[in-house]
Backbone bond lengths (Angstrom), bond angles and torsions (degrees), N, CA, C in turn:
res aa  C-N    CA-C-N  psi(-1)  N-CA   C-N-CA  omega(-1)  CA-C   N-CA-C  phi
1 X - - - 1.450 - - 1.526 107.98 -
2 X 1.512 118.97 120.37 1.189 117.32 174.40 1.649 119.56 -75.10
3 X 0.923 111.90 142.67 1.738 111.46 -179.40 1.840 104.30 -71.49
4 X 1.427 105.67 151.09 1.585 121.82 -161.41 1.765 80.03 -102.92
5 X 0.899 101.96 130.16 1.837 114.86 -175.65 1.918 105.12 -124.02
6 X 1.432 91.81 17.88 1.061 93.08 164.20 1.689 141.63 -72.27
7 X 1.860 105.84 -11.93 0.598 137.63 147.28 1.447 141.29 -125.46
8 X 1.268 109.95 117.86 1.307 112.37 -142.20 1.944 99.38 -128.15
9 X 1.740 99.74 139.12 1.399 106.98 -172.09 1.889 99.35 -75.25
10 X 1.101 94.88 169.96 1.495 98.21 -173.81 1.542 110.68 -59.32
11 X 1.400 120.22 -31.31 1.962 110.45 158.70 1.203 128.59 -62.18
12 X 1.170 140.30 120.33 1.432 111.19 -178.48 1.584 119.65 -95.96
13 X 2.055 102.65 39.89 1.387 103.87 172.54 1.706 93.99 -90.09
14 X 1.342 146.08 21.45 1.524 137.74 -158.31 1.090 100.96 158.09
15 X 1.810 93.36 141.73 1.298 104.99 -177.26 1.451 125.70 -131.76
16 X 1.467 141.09 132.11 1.184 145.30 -172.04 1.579 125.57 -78.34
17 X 1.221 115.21 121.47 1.208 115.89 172.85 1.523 116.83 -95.11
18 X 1.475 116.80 160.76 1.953 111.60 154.43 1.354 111.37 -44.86
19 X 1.461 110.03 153.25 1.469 102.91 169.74 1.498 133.86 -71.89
20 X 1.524 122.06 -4.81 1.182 152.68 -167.53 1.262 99.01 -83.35
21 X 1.597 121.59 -69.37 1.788 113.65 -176.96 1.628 103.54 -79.60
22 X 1.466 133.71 -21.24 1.391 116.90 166.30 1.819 106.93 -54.35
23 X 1.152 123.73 -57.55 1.063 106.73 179.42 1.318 136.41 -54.22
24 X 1.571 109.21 -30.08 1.680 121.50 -178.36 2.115 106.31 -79.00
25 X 1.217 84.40 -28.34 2.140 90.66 165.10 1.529 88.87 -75.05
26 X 0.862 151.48 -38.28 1.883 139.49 -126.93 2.284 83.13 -113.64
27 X 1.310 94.39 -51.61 2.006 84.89 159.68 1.453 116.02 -57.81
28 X 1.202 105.92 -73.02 1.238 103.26 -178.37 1.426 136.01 -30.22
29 X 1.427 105.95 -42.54 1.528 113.03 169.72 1.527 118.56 -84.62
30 X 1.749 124.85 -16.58 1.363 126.12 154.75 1.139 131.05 -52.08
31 X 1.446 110.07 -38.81 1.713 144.68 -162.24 1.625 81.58 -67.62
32 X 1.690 127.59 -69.06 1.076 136.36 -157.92 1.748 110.73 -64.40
33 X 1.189 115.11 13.97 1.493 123.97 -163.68 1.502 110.77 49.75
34 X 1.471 129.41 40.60 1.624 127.43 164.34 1.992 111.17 -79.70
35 X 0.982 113.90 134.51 1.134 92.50 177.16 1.516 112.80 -77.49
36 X 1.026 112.97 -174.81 1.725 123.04 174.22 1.299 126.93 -133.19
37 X 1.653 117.78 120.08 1.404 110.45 178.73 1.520 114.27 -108.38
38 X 1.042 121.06 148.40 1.699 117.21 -171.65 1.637 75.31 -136.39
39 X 1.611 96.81 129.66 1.720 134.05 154.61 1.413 97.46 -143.15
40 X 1.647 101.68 147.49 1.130 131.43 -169.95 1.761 104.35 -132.01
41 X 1.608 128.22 168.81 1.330 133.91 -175.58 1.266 113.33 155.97
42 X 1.319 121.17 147.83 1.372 119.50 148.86 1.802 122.02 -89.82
43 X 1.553 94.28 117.35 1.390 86.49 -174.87 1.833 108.36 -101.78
44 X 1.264 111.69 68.04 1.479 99.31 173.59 1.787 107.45 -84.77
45 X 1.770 83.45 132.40 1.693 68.93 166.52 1.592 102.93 94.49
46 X 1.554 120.20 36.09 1.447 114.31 -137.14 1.721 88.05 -87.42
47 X 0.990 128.94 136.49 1.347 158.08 169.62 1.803 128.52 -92.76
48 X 1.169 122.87 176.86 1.919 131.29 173.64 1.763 97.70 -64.99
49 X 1.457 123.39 -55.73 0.853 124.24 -154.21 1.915 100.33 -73.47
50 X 1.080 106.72 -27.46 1.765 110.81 -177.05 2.009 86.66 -70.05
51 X 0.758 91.19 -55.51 1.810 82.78 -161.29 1.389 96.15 -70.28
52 X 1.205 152.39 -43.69 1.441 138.64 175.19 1.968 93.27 -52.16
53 X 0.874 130.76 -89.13 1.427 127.92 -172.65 1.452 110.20 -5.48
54 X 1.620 97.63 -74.65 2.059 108.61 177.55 1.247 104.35 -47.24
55 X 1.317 113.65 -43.53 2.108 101.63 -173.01 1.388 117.98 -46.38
56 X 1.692 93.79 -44.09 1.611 108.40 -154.92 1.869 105.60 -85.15
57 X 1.588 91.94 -23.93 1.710 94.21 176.82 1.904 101.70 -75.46
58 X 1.356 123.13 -32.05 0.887 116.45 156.54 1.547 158.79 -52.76
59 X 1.720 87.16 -31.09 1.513 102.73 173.64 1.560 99.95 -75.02
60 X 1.390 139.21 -30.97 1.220 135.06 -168.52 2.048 119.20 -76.79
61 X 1.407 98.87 11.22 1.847 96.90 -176.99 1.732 86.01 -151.18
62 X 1.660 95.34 -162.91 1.150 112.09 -175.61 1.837 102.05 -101.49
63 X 1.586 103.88 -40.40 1.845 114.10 -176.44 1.360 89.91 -122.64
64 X 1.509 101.04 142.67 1.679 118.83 161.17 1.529 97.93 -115.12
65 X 1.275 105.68 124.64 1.620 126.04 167.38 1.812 86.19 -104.08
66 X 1.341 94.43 131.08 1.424 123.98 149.64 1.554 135.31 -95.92
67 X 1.236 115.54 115.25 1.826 100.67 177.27 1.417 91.47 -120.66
68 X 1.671 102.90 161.35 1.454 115.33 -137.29 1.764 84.66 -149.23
C-alpha cells in the first residue's frame, strides 16, 4: 500500500495520516501476517544517531510506525 501524501507533515521526508486510517493501514498490514514495530521520539534537530535508532528499530519487524 502506497502512502496518500496527500497530506503531508511539514517535512516532506514523511507523511502524516488521521489516526483512524493509520490504524486501519497498521490492521491491514497485521491481518497480512507483517509484523509491527512502534518507536516513538522527539526528533528535533534530527541527527546520525536518530537515523541509526529508526534503522535498527526497523530491521527488527516487517513495518515501523513512528509517533512523533
Amino acid at each position: 500500500m502506497k502512502p496518500d501524501f496527500r497530506t503531508v507533515s511539514p517535512s516532506p521526508l514523511y507523511a502524516t495520516f488521521p489516526v483512524k486510517e493509520m490504524l486501519v493501514r497498521i490492521r491491514v498490514q497485521k491481518h497480512a501476517g507483517k509484523h509491527i514495530v512502534l518507536t516513538t521520539g522527539v526528533f528535533d534537530l534530527f541527527h546520525e544517531e536518530h537515523n541509526n535508532y529508526l534503522h535498527k528499530a526497523k530491521q527488527t519487524g516487517d513495518v515501523l510506525v513512528v509517533a512523533i
